[in-house]
C-alpha positions in Angstrom: 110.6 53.6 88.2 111.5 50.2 90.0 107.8 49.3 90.8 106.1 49.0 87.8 103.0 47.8 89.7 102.6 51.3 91.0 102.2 53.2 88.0 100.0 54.1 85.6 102.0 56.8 83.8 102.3 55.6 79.6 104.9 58.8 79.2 107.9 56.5 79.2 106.1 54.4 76.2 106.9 55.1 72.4 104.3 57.3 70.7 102.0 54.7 68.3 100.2 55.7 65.2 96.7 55.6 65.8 94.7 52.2 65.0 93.8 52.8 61.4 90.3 51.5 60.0 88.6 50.9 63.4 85.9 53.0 64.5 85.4 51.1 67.7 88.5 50.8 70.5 88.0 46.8 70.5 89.3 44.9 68.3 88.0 41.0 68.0 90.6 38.7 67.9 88.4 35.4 67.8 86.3 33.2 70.0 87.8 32.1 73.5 88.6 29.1 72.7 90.3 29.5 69.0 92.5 32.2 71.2 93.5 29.7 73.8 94.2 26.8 71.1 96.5 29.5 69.0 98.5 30.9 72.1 99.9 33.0 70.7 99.8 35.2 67.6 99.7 38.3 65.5 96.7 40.7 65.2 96.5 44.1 62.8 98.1 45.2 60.3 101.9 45.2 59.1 102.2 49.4 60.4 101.3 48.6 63.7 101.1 44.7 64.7 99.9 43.6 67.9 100.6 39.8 69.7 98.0 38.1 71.4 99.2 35.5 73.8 97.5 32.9 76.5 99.5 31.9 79.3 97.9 30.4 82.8 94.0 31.1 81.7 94.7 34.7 81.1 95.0 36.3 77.3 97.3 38.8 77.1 98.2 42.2 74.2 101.2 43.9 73.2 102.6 45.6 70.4 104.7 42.6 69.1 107.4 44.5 67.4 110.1 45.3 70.5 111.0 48.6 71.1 114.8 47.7 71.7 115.7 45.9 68.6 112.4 45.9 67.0 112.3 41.9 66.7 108.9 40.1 66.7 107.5 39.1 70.1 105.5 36.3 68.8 108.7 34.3 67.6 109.4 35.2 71.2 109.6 32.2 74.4 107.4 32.5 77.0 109.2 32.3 80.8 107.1 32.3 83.4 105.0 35.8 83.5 107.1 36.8 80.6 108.1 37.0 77.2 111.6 36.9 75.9 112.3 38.8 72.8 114.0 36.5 70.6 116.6 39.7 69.7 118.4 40.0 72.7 116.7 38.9 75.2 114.6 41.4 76.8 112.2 39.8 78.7 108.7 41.9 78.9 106.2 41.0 81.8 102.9 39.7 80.1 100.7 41.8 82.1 102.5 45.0 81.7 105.0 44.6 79.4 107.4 46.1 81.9 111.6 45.3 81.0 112.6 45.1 84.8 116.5 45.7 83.2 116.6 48.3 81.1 113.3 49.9 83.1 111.5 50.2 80.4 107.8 49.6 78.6 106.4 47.7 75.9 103.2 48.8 75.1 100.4 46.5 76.7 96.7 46.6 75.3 93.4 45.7 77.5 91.8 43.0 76.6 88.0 41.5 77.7 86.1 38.3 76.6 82.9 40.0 76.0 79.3 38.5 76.9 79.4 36.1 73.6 82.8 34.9 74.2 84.9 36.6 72.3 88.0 38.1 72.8 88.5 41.8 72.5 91.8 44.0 72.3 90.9 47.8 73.4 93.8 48.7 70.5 93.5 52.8 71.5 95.0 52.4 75.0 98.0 51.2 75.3 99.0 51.2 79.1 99.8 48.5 82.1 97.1 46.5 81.5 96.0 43.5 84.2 95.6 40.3 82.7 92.0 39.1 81.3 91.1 35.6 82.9 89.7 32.5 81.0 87.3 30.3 82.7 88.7 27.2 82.0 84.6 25.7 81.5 84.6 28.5 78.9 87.4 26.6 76.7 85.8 23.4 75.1 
């Protein structure tokens, strides 16, 4: 499993509960340019918390409790294409939320900007997601 790139497969991820309370996959986590001026934060609720974050004009979604220490992601540093889990220092690729390491998965969410500019986390599908890019014009 040393090319995360080349894999689909979410068997090696941690069973979530399901999203409860939302009848659509998508959740709306604000307006493009609230998202980009918060960075980073915490959507959901307390059972099963997920962390938005925007690094390079992308907007990235993980669970944001880690599943090595469960610490939270968002009081995590961002390095590069990563985030460092302030615990002990697992570092989880924003796109896929691969731990190169240990060779293991934190589960990644799709997110879209949909055609009114907001900002949409498809909370069902955890899986290696690709990053959602923000037209810089888009961000006033």
């Amino acid at each position: 499993m040393s090319d995360p790139e080349a894999t689909t497969d979410a068997s090696d991820r941690q069973t979530r509960p399901a999203w409860p309370g939302n009848a659509s996959n998508w959740l709306d986590v604000g307006d493009v340019a609230e998202v980009v001026k918060r960075k980073k934060f915490v959507v959901g609720p307390d059972e099963r918390p997920i962390v938005v974050i925007t690094h390079d004009n992308c907007v990235y979604a993980m669970d944001n409790v880690c599943i090595h220490k469960q610490r939270e992601l968002v009081k995590g540093v961002i390095l590069g294409d990563r985030i460092v889990c302030p615990g002990h220092q697992w570092s989880f690729q924003l796109s896929t939320g691969w731990e190169a390491k240990m060779e293991q998965y934190q589960a990644a969410y799709p997110v879209r900007v949909n055609d009114d500019g907001r900002v949409e986390v498809d909370v069902a599908n955890p899986s290696v997601s690709r990053p959602t890019d923000v037209e810089p014009d888009t961000v006033r």
